[in-house]
FIMIPA-82676 format. One record per residue (C-alpha): residue number from 1; x, y, z. Coordinates in steps of 0.1 Angstrom, whole numbers, plus 2048, in hexadecimal, padded with zeros to 3 digits. Example, Ala and Ser with C-alpha at 12.3 -4.5 7.8 and 13.67 -1.06 7.14 Angstrom:
2
<atom><k>1</k><x>87B</x><y>7D3</y><z>84E</z></atom>
<atom><k>2</k><x>889</x><y>7F5</y><z>847</z></atom>
% end
This chain:
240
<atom><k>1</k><x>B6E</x><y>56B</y><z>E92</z></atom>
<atom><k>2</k><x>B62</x><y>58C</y><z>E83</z></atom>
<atom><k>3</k><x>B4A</x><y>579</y><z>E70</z></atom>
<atom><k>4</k><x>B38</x><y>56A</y><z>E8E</z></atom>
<atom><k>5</k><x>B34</x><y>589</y><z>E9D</z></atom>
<atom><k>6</k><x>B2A</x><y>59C</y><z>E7B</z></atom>
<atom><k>7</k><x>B0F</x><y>57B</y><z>E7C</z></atom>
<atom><k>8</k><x>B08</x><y>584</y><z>EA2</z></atom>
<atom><k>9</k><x>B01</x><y>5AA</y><z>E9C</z></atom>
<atom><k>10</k><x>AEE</x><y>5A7</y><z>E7C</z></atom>
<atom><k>11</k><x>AD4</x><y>590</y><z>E8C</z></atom>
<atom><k>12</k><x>AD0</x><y>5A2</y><z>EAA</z></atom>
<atom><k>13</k><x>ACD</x><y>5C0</y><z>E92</z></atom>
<atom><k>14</k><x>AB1</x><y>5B0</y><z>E7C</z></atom>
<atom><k>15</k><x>AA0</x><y>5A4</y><z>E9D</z></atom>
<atom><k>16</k><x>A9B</x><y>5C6</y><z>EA9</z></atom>
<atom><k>17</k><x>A9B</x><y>5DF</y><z>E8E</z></atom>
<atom><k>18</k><x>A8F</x><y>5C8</y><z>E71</z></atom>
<atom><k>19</k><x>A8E</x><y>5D6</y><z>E4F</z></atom>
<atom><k>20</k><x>A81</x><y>5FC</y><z>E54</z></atom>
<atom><k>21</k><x>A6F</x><y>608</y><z>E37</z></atom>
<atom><k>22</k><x>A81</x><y>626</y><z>E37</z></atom>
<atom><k>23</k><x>AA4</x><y>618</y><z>E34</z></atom>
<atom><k>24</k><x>AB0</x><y>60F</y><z>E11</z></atom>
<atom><k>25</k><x>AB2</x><y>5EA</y><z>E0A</z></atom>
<atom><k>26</k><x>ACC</x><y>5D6</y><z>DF4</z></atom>
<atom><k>27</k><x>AAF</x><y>5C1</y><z>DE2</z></atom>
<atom><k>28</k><x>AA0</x><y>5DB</y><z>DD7</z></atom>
<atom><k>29</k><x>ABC</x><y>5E3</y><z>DC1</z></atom>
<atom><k>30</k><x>AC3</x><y>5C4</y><z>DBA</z></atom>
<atom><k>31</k><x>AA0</x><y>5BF</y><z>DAC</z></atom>
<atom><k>32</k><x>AA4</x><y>5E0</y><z>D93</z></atom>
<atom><k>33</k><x>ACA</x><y>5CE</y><z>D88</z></atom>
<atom><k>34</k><x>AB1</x><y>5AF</y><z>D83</z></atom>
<atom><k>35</k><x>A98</x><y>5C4</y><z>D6E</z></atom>
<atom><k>36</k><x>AB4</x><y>5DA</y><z>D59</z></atom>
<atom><k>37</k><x>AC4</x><y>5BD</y><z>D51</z></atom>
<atom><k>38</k><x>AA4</x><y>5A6</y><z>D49</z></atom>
<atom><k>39</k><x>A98</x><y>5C8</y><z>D30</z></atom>
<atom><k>40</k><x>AC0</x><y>5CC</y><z>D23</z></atom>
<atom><k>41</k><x>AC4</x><y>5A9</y><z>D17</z></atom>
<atom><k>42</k><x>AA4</x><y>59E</y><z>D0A</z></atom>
<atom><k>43</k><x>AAA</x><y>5BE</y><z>CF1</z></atom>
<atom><k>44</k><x>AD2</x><y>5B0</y><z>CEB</z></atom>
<atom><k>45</k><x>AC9</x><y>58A</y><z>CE5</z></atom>
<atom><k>46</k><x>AB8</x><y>579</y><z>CD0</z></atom>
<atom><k>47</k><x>A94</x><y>574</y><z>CDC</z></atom>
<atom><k>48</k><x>A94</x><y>54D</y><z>CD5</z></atom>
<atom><k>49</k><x>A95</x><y>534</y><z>CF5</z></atom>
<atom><k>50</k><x>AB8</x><y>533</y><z>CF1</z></atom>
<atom><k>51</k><x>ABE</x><y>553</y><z>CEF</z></atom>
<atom><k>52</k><x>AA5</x><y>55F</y><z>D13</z></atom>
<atom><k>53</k><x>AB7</x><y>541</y><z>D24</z></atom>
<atom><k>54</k><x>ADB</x><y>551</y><z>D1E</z></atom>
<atom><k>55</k><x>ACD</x><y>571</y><z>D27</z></atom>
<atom><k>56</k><x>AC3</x><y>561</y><z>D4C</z></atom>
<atom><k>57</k><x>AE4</x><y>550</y><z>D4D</z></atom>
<atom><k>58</k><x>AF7</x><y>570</y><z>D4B</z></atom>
<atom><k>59</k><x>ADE</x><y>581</y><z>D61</z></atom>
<atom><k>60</k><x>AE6</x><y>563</y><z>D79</z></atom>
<atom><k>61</k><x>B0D</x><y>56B</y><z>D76</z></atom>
<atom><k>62</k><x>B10</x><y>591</y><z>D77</z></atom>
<atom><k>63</k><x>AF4</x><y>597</y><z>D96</z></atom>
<atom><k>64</k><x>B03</x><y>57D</y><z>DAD</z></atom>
<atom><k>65</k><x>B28</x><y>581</y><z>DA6</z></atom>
<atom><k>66</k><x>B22</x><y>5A7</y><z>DA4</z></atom>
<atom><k>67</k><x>B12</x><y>5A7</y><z>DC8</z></atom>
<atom><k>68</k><x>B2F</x><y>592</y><z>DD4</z></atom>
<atom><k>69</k><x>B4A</x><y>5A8</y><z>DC5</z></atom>
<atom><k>70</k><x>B3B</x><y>5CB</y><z>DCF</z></atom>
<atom><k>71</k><x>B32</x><y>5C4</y><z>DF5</z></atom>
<atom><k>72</k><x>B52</x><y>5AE</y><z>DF6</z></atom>
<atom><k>73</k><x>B61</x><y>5D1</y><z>DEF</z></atom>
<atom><k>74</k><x>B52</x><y>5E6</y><z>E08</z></atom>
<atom><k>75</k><x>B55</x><y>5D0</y><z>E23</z></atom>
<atom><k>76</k><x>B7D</x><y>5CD</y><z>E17</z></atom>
<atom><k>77</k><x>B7B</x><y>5F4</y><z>E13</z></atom>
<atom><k>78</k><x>B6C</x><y>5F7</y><z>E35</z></atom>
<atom><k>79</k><x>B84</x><y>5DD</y><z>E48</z></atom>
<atom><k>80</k><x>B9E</x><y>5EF</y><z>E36</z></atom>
<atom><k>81</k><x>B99</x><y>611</y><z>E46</z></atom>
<atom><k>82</k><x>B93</x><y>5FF</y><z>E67</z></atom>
<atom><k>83</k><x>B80</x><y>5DC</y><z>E73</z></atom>
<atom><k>84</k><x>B64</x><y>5EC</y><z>E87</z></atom>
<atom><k>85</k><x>B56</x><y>600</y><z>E66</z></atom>
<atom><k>86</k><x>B5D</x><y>5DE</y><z>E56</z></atom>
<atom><k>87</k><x>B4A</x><y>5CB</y><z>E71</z></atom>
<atom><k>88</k><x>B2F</x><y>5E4</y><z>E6E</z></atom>
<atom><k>89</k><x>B28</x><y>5DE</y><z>E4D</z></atom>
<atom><k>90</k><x>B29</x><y>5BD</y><z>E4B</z></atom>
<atom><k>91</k><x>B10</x><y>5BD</y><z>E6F</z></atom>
<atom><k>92</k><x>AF8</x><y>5D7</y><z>E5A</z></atom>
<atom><k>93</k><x>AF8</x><y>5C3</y><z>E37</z></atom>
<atom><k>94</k><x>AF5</x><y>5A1</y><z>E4C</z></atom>
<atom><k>95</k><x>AD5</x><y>5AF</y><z>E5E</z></atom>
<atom><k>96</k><x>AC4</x><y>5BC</y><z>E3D</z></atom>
<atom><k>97</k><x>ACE</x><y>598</y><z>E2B</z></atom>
<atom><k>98</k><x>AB5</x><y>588</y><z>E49</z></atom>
<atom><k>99</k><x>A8F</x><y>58B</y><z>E47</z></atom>
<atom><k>100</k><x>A8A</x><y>579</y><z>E6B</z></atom>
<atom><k>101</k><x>A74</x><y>599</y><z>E7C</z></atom>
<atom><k>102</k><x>A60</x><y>59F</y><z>E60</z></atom>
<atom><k>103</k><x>A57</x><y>57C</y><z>E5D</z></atom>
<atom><k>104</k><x>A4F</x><y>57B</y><z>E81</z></atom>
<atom><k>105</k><x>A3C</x><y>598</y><z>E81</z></atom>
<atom><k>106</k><x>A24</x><y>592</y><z>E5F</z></atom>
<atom><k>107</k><x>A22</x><y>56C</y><z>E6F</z></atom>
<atom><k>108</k><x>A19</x><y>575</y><z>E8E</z></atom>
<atom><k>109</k><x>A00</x><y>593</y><z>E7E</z></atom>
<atom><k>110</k><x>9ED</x><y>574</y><z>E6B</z></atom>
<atom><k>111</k><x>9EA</x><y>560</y><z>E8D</z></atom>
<atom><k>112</k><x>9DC</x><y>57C</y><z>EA2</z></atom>
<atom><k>113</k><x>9BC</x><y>57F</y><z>E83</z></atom>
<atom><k>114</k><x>9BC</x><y>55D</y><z>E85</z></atom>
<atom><k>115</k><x>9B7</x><y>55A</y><z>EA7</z></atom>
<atom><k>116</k><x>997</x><y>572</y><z>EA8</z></atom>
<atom><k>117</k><x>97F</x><y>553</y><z>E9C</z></atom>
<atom><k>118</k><x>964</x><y>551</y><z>EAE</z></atom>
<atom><k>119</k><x>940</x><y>554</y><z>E9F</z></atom>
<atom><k>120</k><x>93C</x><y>57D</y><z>EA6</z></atom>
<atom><k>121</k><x>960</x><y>583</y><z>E99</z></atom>
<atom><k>122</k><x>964</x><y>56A</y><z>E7C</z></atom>
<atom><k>123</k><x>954</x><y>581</y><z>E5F</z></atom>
<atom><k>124</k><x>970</x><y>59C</y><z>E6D</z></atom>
<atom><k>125</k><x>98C</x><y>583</y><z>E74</z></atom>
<atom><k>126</k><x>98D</x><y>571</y><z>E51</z></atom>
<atom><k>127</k><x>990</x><y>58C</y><z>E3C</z></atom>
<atom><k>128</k><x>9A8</x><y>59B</y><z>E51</z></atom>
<atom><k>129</k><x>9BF</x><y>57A</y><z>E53</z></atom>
<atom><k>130</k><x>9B9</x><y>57D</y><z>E31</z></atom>
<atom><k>131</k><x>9C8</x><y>59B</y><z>E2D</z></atom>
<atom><k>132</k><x>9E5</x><y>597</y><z>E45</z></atom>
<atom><k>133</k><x>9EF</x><y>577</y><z>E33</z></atom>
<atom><k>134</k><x>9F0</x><y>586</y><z>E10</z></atom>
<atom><k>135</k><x>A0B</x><y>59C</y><z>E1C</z></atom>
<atom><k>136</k><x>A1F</x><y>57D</y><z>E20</z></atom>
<atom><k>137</k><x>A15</x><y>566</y><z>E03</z></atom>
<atom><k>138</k><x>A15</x><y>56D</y><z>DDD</z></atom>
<atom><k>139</k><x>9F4</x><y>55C</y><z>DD6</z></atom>
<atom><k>140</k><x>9D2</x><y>565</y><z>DD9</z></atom>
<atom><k>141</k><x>9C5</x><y>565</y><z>DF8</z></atom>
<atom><k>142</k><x>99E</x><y>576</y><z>DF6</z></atom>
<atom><k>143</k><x>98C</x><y>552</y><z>DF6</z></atom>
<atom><k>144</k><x>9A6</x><y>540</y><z>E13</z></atom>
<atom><k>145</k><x>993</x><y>532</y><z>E2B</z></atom>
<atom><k>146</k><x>99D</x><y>530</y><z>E51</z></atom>
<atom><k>147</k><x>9AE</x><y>514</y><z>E48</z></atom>
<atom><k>148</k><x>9BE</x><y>521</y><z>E29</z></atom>
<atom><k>149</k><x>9CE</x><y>540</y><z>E36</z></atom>
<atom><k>150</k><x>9DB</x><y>527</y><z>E50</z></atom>
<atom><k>151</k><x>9F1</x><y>512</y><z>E3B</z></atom>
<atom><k>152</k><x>9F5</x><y>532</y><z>E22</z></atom>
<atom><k>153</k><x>A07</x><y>53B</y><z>E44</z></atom>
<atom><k>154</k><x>A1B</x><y>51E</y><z>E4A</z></atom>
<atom><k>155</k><x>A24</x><y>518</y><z>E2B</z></atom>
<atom><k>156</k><x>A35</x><y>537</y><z>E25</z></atom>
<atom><k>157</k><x>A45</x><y>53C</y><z>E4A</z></atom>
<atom><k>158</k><x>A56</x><y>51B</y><z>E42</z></atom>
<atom><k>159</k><x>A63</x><y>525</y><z>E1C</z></atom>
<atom><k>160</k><x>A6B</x><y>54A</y><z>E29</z></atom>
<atom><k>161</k><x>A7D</x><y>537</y><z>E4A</z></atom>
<atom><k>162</k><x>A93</x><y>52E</y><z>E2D</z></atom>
<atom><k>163</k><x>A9D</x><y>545</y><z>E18</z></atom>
<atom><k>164</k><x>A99</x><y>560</y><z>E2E</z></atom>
<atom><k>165</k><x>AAA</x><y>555</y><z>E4D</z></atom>
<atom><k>166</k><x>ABB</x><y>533</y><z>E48</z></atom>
<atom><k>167</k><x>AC9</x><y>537</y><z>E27</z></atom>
<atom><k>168</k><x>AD6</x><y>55B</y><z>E30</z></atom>
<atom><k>169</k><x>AEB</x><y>54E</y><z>E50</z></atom>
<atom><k>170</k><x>AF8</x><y>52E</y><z>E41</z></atom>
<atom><k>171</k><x>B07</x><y>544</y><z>E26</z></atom>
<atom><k>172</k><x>B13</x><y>562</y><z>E40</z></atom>
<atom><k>173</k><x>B23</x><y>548</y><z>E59</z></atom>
<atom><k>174</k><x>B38</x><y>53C</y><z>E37</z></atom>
<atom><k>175</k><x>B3D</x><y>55E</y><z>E25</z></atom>
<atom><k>176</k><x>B34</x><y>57A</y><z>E3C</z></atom>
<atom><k>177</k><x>B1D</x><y>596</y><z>E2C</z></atom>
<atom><k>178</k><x>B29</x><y>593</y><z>E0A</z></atom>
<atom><k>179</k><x>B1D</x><y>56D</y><z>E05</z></atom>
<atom><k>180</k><x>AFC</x><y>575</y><z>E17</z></atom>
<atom><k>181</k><x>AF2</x><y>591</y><z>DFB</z></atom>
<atom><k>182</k><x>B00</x><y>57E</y><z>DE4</z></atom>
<atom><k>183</k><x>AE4</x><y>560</y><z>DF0</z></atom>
<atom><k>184</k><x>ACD</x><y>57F</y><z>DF2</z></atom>
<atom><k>185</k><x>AD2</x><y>589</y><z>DCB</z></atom>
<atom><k>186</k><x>AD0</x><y>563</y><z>DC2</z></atom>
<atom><k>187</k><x>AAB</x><y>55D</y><z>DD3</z></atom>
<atom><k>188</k><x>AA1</x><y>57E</y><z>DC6</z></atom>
<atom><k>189</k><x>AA8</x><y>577</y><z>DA2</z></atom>
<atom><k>190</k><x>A94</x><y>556</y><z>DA5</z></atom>
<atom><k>191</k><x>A75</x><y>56A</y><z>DB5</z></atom>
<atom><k>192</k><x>A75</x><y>583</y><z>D97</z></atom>
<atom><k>193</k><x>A7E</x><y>568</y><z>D7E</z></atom>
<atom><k>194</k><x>A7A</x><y>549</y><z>D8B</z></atom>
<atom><k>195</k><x>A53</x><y>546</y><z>D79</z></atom>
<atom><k>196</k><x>A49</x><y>527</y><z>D66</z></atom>
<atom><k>197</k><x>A35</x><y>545</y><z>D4E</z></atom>
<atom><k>198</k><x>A3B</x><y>54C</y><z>D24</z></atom>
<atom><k>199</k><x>A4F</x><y>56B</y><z>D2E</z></atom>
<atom><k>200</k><x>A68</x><y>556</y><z>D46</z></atom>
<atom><k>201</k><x>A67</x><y>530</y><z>D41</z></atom>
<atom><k>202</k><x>A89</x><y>535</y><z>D2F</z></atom>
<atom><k>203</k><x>A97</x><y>554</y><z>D3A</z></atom>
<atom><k>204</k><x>A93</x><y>54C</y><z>D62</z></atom>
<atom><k>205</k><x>A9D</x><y>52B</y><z>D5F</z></atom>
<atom><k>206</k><x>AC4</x><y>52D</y><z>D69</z></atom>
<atom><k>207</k><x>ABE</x><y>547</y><z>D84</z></atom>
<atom><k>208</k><x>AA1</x><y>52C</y><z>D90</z></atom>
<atom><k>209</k><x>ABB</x><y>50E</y><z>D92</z></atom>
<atom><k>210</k><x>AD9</x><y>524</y><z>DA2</z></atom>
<atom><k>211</k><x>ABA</x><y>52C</y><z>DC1</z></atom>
<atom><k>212</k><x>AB7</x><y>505</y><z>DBF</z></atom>
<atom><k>213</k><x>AD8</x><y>502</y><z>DC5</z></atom>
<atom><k>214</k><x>ADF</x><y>51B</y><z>DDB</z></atom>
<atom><k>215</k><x>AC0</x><y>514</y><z>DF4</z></atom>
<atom><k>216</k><x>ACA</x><y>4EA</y><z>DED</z></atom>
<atom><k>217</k><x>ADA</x><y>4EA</y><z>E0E</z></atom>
<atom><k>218</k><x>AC8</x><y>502</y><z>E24</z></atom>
<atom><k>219</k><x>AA4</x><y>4F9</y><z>E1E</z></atom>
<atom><k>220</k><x>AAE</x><y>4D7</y><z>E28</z></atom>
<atom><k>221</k><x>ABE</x><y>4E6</y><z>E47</z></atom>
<atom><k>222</k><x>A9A</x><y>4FD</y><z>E4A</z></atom>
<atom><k>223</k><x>A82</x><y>4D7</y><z>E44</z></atom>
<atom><k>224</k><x>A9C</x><y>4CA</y><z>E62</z></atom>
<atom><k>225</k><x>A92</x><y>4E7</y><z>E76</z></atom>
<atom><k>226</k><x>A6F</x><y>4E5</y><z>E70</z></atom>
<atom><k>227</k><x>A6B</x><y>4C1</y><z>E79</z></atom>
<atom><k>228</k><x>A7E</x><y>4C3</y><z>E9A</z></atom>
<atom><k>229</k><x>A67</x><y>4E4</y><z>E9F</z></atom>
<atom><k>230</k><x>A4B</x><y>4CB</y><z>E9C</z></atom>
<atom><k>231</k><x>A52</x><y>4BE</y><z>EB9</z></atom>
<atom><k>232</k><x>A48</x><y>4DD</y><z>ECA</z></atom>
<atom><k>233</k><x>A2D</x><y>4E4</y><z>EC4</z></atom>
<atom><k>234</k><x>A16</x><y>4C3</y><z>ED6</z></atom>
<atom><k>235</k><x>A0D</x><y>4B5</y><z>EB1</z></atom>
<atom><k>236</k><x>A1F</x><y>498</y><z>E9E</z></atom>
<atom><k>237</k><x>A27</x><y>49E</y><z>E7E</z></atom>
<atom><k>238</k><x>A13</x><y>487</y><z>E63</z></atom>
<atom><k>239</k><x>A22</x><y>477</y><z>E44</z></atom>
<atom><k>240</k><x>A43</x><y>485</y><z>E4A</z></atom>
% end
């Protein structure tokens, strides 16, 4: 029961406070545990195939099961001195382990340029849709057109939907806080070294298969979602 309400409080936390820029984030460390150990262990193993894809396959072992371990101890800690500081905790790390404001926000940023598209406002309202969208997508977004920065839009609303919200409650509504940071310091990995590139094709390649399997369930869950959503919005859905 404590679960659902941590659940409860940490999305109505996320859908009013969102991630403040001021307020220190647990992916952020996570991403410098990432980096150490990508720097540490390149210089320890054997720079050989073998050798980077062992290094990604302890960097896939120690960063999840760390995560899990250390917030499973606070929260313990926390419950332990008395169960509102542990609900708290786990309400405050559920809310920062969802990205559903910010995605709303940036989304709904891109739709408002995008909407200022008539003739006098379309050399203003491209390049700022261009803009907006880049803040949302990793590719590059200076020749999109209208159309582009559209599905640029989609697209990533519907991935983000995903790992950012669907993913994250699937895993709190099983585990509480300390399975959604541990989902958290999974999908980071994979976006640091998840790169089909020289430098990561064999170290990134366990931490990209653990996101598979971790997001295996929940992005069907998301495509299930996005379908019925379909249904919506006045438009049927082609070649699904």
């Amino acid at each position: 029961m404590l679960i659902f309400f941590a659940v409860l409080g940490g999305f109505i936390l996320d859908a009013i406070f969102g991630d403040p820029l001021w307020l220190p984030h647990p992916v952020v460390y996570m991403g410098k545990v990432i980096s150490f150990l990508d720097r540490s262990l390149r210089k320890i193993l054997p720079k050989t195939p073998r050798g980077e894809r062992i290094g990604g396959a302890i960097t896939a072992f120690i960063l999840p099961v760390g995560t899990f371990l250390l917030s499973g101890a606070v929260c313990f800690f926390f419950y332990k001195i008395h169960w509102v500081f542990g609900l708290s905790i786990q309400m405050f790390w559920c809310a920062q382990s969802l990205a559903a404001k910010g995605l709303v926000q940036e989304s709904c940023n891109v739709y408002k340029k995008l909407k200022k598209n008539d003739l006098l406002a379309l050399g203003y309202a491209l390049p700022a849709a261009r803009k907006a969208v880049s803040r949302i997508v990793g590719r590059d977004t200076d020749a999109l057109s209208m159309e582009g920065v559209t599905k640029a839009a989609v697209e990533t609303v519907a991935e983000n939907a995903g790992d950012g919200v669907i993913a994250p409650l699937l895993c709190m509504l099983i585990g509480g806080a300390p399975l959604a940071l541990t989902y958290k310091a999974i999908n980071t990995m994979d976006s640091m070294l998840g790169y089909k590139n020289e430098k990561y094709i064999n170290f990134g390649r366990v931490p990209a298969k653990l996101d598979d399997a971790a997001n295996y369930i929940p992005s069907r869950i998301a495509a299930l979602l996005w379908v019925l959503a379909a249904g919506f919005t006045g438009n049927s859905v082609k070649g699904a």
